[in-house]
N, C-alpha and C positions, 0 to 999 in steps of 0.2 A: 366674670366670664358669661357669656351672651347664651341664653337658651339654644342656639344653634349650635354652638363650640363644643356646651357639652354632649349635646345629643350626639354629636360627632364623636367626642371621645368614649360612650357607650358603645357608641356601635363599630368603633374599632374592638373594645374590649373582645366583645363578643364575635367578631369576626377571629381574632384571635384565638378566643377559647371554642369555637366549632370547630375552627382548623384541627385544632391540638387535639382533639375528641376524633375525628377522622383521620388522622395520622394513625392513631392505635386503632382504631378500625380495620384502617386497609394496611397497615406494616407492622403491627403488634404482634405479637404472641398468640396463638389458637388456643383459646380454654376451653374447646370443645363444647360452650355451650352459646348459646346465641345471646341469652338475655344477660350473662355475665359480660360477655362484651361491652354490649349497650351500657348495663351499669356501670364498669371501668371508664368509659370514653364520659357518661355523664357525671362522674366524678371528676375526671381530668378536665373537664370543660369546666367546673365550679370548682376547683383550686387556682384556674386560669382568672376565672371573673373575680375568685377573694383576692387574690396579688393585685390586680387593678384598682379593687375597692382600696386596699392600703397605700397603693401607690396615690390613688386620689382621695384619698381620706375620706371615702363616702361610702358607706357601704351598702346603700339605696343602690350604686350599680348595680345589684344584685337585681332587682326587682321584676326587670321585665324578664328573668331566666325561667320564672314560673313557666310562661305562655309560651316562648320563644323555641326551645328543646325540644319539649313533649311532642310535637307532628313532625320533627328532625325525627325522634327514636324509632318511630312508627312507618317511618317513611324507610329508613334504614333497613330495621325488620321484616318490612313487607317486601323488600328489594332481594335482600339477605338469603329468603326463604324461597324467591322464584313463585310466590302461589300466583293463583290463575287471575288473571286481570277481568275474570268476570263472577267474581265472590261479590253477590249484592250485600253479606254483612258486612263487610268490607268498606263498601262504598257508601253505606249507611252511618256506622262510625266515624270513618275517617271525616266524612261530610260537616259531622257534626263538633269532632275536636278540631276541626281547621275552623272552622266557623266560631266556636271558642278564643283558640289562639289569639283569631284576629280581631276578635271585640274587646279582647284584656289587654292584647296588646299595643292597640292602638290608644284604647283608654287610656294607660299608660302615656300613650308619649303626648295625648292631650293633657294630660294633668302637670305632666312632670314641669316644673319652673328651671330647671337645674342646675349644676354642680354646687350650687352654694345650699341647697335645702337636700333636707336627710331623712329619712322617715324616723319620727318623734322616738320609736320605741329601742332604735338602734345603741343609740347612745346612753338610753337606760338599762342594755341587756351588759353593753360594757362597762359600765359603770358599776353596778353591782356588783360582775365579776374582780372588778380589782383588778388586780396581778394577774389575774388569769383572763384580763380585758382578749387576747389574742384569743388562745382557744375556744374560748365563748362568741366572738366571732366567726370565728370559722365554722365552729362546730352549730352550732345556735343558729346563726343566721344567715349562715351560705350552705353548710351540706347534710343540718336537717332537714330545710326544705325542700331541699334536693331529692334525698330521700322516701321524704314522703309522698310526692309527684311521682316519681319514681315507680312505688309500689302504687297508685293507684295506673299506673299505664299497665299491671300483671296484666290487665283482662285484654289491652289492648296488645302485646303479646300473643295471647293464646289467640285471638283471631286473625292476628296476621298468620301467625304459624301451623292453626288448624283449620284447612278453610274446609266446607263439603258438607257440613253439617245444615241441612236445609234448614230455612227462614222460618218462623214461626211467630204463634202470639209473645213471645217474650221478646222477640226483637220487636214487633209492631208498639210494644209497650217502653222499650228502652229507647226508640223513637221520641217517642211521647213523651219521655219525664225527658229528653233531651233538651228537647224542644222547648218545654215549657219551662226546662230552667234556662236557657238560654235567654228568652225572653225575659223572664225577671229578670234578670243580670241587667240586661239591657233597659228596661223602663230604671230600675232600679237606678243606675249610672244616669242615663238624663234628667230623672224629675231631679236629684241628689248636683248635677250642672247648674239647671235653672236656679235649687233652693240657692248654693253657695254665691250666683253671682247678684242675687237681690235681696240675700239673707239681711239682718241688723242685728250687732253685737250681741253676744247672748242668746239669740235665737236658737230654737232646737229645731231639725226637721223631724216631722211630724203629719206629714202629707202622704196621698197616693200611697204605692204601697210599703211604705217608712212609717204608712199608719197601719199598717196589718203585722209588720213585725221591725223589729229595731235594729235585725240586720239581715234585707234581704238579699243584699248580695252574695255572703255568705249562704244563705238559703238554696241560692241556684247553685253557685262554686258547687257545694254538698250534691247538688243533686246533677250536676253534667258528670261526677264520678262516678254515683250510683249508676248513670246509665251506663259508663264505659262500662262497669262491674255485671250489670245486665247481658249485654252483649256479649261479656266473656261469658257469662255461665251459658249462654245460649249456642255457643260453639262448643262449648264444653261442660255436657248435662251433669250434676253431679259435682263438678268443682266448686263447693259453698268457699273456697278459699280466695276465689276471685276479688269477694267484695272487703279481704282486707284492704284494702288500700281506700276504698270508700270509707270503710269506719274508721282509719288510720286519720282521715282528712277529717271528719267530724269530729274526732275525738279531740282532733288540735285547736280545732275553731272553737271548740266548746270548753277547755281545759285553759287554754291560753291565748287564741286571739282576742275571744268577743270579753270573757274579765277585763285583761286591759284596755278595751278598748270602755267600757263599762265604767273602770273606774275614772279614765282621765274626762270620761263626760261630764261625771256627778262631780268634779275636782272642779274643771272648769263653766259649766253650767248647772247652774242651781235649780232649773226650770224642768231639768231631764231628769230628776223625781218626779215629775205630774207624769212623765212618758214613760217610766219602767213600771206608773200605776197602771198605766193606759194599754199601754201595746206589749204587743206579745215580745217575749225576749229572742225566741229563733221562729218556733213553726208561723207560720201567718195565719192570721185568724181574724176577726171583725173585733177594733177597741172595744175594751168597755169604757163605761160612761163615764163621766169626765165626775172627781169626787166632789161634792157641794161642799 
């Protein structure tokens, strides 16, 4: 199937599953609470998109659901709530998860080769499970991360819902770590383009900022949620509960993406031993020196 086909058949999925999310939106049941909504509708959009992964035996359709949702939920709530169209925390936020979305998301659809390639860890989580290959699908790899996305939009939430709280240093600062993880994300994704298209077997990267930490793209992911988590506390002084969904996202990066991702490096290159001597495993910092 031709890289164009499948992208096609992605974005029917997904077309599909926002439908079926805004169905129960605008003709569902009232749970009287706003963000229950939102979470029913992005659960029924990720049982939408796991039926399609089964139906096309990929379950990498999931993938672009991370970026794709998150400024649909935001948009809905800010709609939902009627607040005033001239909330600058608002337009500070939003600015900066639309500007997210569209950098993963598009990364994404430059990466993707598709329908015949699958990301590596998919069919190691099914595998494991056995007999219980489905549930470990579903559950594992379409509506934990679901979830976890999920609760890091609480903060984005409470500022669509509570607008009035004037601007202060803590949004001037949730700017700033915005910003600057965005930015990583982004060098991070090109130098990580140029290493893969001129790399040679074996090679590890080890450049730019791949030489400050081993995985900074994660680095930034971690840090555009802490600022949504900023923002919320900033509309809402006192809510320390905001920044679950911030530690919810580090705690997975750091419990089980970057391990596997760790282990199948030292598996298949031998060389990225010099690099977990060298570079730092998450925060960036300046190598140390290379061992004699």
């Amino acid at each position: 199937m031709s890289r164009g086909a499948s992208l096609l058949r992605v974005t029917t999925a997904y077309v599909v599953a926002i439908a079926a999310g805004l169905v129960w939106l605008l003709a569902g049941p009232d749970t009287a609470h706003l963000w229950l909504d939102g979470l029913i509708a992005d659960l029924i959009a990720t049982l939408v998109v796991f039926a399609f992964s089964r139906a096309y035996g990929n379950s990498s359709t999931y993938d672009p659901y991370w970026s794709v949702v998150p400024p649909l939920l935001a948009l809905y709530w800010w709609i939902a709530t009627g607040a005033p169209t001239d909330d600058p925390r608002w337009w500070l936020m939003i600015a900066l998860l639309a500007a997210w979305a569209i950098r993963l998301t598009a990364n994404w659809v430059r990466t993707f080769p598709g329908m015949h390639h699958e990301d590596w860890r998919y069919p190691m989580v099914r595998k494991r499970a056995g007999r219980l290959e489905l549930p470990a699908d579903l559950l594992g790899i379409h509506v934990f991360p679901t979830l976890v996305v999920f609760a890091g939009l609480i903060p984005v939430y409470v500022v669509a819902t509570r607008p009035g709280e004037p601007l202060g240093p803590l949004d001037a600062a949730a700017f700033t770590v915005g910003i600057a993880a965005l930015t990583l994300e982004t060098i991070a994704d090109l130098q990580m383009h140029r290493f893969l298209a001129t790399r040679r077997p074996g090679e590890v990267m080890q450049s730019g900022v791949w030489s400050w930490s081993r995985h900074p793209n994660y680095v930034g992911e971690c840090g555009i949620w802490l600022s949504m988590a900023m923002f919320g506390f900033a509309a809402l002084p006192g809510a320390w509960w905001v920044f679950a969904g911030a530690a919810v996202m580090l705690a997975m990066f750091q419990a089980v993406s970057i391990p596997m991702m760790e282990r199948r490096s030292l598996e298949r290159r031998p060389d990225y031993r010099q690099v977990v001597q060298r570079v730092s495993r998450f925060i960036p910092r300046p190598p140390r020196r290379a061992l004699a």
